[in-house]
OpenMM code with the backbone's topology and positions (N, CA, C; nanometers):
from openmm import Vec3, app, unit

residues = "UNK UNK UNK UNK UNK UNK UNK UNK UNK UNK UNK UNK UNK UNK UNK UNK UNK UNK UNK UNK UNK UNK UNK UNK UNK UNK UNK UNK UNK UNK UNK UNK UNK UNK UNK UNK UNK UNK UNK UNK UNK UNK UNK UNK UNK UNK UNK UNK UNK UNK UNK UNK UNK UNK UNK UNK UNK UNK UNK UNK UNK UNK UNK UNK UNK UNK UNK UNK UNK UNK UNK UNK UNK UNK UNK UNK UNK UNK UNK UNK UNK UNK UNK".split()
positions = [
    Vec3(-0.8072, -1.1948, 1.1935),
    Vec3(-0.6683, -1.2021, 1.1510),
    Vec3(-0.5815, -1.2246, 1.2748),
    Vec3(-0.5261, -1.3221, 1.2817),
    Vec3(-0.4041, -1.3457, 1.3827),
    Vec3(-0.2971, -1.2326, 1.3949),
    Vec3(-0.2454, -1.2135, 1.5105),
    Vec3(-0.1815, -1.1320, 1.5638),
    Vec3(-0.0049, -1.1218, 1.5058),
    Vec3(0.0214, -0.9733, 1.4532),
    Vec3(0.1422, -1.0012, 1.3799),
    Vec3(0.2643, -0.9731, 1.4878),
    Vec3(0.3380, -1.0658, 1.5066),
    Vec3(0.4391, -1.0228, 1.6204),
    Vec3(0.5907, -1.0312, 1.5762),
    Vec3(0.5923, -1.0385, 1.3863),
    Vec3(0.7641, -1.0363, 1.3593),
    Vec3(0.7919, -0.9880, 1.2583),
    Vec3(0.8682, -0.9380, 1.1922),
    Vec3(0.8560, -0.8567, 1.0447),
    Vec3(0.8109, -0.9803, 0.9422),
    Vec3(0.8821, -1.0941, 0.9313),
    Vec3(0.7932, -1.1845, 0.8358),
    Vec3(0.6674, -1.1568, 0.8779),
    Vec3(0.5805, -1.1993, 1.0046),
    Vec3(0.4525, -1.1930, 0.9806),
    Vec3(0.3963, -1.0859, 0.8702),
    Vec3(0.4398, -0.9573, 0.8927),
    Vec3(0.4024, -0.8767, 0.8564),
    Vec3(0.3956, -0.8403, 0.7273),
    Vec3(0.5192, -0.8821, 0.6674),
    Vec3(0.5333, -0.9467, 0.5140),
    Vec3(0.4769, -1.0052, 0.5167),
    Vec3(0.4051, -1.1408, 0.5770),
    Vec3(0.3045, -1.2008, 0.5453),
    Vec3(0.1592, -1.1646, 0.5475),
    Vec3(0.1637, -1.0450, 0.5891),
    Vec3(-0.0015, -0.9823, 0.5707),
    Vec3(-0.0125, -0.8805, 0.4144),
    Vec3(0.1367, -0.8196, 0.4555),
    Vec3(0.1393, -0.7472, 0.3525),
    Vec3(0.1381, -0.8493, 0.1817),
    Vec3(0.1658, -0.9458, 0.1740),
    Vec3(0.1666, -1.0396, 0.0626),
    Vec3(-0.0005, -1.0786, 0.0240),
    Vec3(-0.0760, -1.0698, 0.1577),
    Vec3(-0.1913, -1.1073, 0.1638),
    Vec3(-0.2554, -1.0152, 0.0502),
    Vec3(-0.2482, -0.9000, 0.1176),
    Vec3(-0.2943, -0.7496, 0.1055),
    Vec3(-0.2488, -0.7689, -0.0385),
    Vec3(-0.1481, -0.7567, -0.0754),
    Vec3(-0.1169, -0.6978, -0.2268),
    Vec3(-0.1770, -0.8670, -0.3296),
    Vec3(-0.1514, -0.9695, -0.2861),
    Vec3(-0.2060, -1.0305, -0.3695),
    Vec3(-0.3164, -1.1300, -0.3786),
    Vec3(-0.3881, -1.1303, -0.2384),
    Vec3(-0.5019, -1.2275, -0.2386),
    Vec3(-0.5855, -1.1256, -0.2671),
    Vec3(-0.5722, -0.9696, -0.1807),
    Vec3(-0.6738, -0.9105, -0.1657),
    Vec3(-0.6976, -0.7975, -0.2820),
    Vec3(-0.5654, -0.8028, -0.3612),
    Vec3(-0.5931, -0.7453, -0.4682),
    Vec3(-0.5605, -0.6210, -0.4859),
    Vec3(-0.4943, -0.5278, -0.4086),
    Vec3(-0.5099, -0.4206, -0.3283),
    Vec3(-0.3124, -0.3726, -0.3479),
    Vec3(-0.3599, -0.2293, -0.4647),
    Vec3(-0.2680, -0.1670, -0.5146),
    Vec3(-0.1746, -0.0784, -0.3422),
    Vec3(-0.1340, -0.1580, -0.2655),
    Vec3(-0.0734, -0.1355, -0.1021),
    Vec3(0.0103, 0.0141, -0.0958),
    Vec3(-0.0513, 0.0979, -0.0095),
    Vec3(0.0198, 0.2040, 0.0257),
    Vec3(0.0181, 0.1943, 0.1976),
    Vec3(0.1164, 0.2166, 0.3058),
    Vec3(0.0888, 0.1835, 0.3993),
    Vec3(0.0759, 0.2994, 0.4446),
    Vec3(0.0412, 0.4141, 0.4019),
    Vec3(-0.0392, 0.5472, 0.4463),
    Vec3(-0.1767, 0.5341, 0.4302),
    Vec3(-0.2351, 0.4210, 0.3687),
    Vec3(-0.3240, 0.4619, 0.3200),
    Vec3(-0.4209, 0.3641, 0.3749),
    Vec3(-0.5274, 0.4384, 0.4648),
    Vec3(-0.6197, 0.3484, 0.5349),
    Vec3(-0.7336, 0.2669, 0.4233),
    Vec3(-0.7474, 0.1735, 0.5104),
    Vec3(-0.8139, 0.0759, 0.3878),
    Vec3(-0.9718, 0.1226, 0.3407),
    Vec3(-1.0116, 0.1796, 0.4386),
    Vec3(-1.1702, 0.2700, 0.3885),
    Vec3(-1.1597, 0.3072, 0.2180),
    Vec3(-1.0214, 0.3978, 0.2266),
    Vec3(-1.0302, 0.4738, 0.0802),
    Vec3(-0.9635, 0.3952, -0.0220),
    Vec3(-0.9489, 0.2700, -0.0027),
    Vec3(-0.9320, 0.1946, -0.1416),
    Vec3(-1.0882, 0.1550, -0.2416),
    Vec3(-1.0840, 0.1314, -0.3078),
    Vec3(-1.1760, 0.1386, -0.4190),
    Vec3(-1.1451, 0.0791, -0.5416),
    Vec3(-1.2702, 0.0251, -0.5965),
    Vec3(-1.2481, -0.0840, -0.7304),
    Vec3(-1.2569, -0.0423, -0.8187),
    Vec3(-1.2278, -0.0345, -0.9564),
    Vec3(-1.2283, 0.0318, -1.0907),
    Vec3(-1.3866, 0.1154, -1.0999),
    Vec3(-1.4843, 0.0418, -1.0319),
    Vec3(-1.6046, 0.1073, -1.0688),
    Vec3(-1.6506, 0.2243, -0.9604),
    Vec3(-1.5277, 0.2676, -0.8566),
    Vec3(-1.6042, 0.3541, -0.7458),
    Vec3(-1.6070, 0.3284, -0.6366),
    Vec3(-1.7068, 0.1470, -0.6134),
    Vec3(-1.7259, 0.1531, -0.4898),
    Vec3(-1.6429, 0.0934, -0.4185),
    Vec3(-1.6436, 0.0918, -0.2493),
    Vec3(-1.5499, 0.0914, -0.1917),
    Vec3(-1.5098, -0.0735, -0.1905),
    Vec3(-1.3870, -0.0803, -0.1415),
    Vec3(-1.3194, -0.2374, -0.1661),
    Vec3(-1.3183, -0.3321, -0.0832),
    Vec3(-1.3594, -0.2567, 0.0784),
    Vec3(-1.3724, -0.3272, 0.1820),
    Vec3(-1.4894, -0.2410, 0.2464),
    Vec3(-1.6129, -0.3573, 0.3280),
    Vec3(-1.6937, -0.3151, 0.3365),
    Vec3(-1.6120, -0.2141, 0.5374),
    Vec3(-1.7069, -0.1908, 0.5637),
    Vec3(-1.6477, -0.1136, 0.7211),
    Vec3(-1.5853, -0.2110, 0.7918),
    Vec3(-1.6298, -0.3319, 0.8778),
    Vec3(-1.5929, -0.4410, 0.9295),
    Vec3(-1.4216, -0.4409, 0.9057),
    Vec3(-1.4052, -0.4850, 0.7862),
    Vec3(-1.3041, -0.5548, 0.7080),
    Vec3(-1.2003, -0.4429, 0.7182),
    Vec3(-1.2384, -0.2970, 0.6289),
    Vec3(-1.1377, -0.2118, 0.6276),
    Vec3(-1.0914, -0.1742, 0.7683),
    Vec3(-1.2126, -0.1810, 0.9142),
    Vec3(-1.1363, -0.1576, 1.0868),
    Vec3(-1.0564, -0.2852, 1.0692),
    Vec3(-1.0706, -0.3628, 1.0409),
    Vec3(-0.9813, -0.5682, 1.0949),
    Vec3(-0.8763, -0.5256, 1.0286),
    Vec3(-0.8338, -0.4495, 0.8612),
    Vec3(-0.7119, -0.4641, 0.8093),
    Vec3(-0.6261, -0.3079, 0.8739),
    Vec3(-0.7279, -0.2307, 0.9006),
    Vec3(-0.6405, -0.0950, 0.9464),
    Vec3(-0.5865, -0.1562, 1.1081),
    Vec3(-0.6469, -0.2052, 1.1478),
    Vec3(-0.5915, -0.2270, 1.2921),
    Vec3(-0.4518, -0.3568, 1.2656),
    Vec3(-0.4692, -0.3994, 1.1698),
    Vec3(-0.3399, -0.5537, 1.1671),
    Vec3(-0.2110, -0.4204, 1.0789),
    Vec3(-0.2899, -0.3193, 1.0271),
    Vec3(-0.1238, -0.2702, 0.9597),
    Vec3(-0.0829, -0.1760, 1.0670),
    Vec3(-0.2082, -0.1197, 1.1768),
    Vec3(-0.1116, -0.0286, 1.2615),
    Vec3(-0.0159, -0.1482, 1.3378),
    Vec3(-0.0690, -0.2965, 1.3904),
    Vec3(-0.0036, -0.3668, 1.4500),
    Vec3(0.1431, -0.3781, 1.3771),
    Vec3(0.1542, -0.3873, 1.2368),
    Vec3(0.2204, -0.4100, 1.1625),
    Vec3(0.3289, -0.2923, 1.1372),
    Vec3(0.3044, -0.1895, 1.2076),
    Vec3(0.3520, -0.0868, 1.1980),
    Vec3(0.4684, -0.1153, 1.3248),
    Vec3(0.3768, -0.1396, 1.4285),
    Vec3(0.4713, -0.1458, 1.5609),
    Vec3(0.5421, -0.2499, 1.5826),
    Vec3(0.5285, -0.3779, 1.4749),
    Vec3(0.6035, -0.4796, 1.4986),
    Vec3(0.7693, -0.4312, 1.4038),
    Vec3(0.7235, -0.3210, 1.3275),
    Vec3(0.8311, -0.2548, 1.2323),
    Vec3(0.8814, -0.1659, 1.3916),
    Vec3(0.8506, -0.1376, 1.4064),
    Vec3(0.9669, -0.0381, 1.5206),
    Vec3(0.9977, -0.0907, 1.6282),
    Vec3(0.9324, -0.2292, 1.6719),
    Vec3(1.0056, -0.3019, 1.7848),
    Vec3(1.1421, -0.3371, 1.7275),
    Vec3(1.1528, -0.4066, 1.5875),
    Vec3(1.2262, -0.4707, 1.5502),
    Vec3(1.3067, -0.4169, 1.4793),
    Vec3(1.2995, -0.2849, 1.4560),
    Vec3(1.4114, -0.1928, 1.3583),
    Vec3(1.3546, -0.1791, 1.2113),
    Vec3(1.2683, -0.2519, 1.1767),
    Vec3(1.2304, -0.2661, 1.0307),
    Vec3(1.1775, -0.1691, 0.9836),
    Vec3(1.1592, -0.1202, 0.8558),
    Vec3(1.1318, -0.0251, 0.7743),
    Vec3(0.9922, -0.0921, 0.6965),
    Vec3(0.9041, -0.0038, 0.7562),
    Vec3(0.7432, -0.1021, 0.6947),
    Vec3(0.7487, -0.0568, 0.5716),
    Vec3(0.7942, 0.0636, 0.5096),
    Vec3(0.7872, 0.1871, 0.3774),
    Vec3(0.8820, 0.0341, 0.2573),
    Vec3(1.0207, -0.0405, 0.3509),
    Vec3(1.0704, -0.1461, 0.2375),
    Vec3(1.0062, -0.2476, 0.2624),
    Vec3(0.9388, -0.2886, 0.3264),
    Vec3(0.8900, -0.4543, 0.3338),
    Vec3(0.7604, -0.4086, 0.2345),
    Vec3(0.7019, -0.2820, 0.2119),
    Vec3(0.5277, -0.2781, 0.1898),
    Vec3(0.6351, -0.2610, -0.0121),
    Vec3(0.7523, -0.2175, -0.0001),
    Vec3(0.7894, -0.1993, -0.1829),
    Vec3(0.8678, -0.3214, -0.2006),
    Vec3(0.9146, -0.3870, -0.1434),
    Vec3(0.9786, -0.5010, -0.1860),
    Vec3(0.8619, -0.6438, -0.2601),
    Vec3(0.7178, -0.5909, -0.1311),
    Vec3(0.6215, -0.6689, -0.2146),
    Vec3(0.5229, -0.6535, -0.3352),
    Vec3(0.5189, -0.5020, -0.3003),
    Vec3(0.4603, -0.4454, -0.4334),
    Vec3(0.5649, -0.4354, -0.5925),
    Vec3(0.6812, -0.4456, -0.5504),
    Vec3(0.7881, -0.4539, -0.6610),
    Vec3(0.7362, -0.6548, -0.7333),
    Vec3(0.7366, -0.7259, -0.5845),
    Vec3(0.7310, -0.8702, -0.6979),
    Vec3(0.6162, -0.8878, -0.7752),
    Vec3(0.4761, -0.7801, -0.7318),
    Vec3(0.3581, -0.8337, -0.7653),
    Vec3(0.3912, -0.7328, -0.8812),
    Vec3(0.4484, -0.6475, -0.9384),
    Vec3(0.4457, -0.5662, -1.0189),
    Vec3(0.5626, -0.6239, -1.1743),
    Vec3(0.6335, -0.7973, -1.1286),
    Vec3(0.7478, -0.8709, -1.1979),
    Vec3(0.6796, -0.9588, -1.2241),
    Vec3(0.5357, -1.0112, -1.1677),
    Vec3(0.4775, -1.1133, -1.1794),
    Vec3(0.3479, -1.1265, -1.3251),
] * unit.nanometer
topology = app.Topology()
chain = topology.addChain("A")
for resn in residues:
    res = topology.addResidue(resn, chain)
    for name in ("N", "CA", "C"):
        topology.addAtom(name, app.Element.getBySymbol(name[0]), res)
């Protein structure tokens, strides 16, 4: 995953996250403990370190820049939830 360095980017991961990857987005919530209707887990280890490390990035590109990661992570879960 390319390196997020602006609040769009970050909306742009987070858009990823909630709708390529399918993935009901809490940004407390490390990606290990997401899980699919049947149990098992949603990202294998690899994947869940690559996406936990792009949302802590995603975290700090929110406090370089003043942004609030808590509204960019509900503003996208609000459209996927209109869609």
């Amino acid at each position: 995953m390319q390196a997020l360095t602006t609040p769009a980017e970050t909306v742009s991961f987070i858009r990823h996250v909630v709708f390529e990857l399918d993935v009901n987005f809490h940004p407390d919530t490390d990606f290990m403990d997401y899980t699919r209707r049947d149990g098992t887990p949603s990202f294998n280890a690899q994947a869940a370190d690559e996406l936990n490390a792009a949302l802590a990035q995603a975290f700090r590109v929110c406090d370089l820049y003043g942004a609030d990661m808590y509204d960019l992570a509900l503003s996208v879960v609000q459209a996927r939830l209109t869609t």
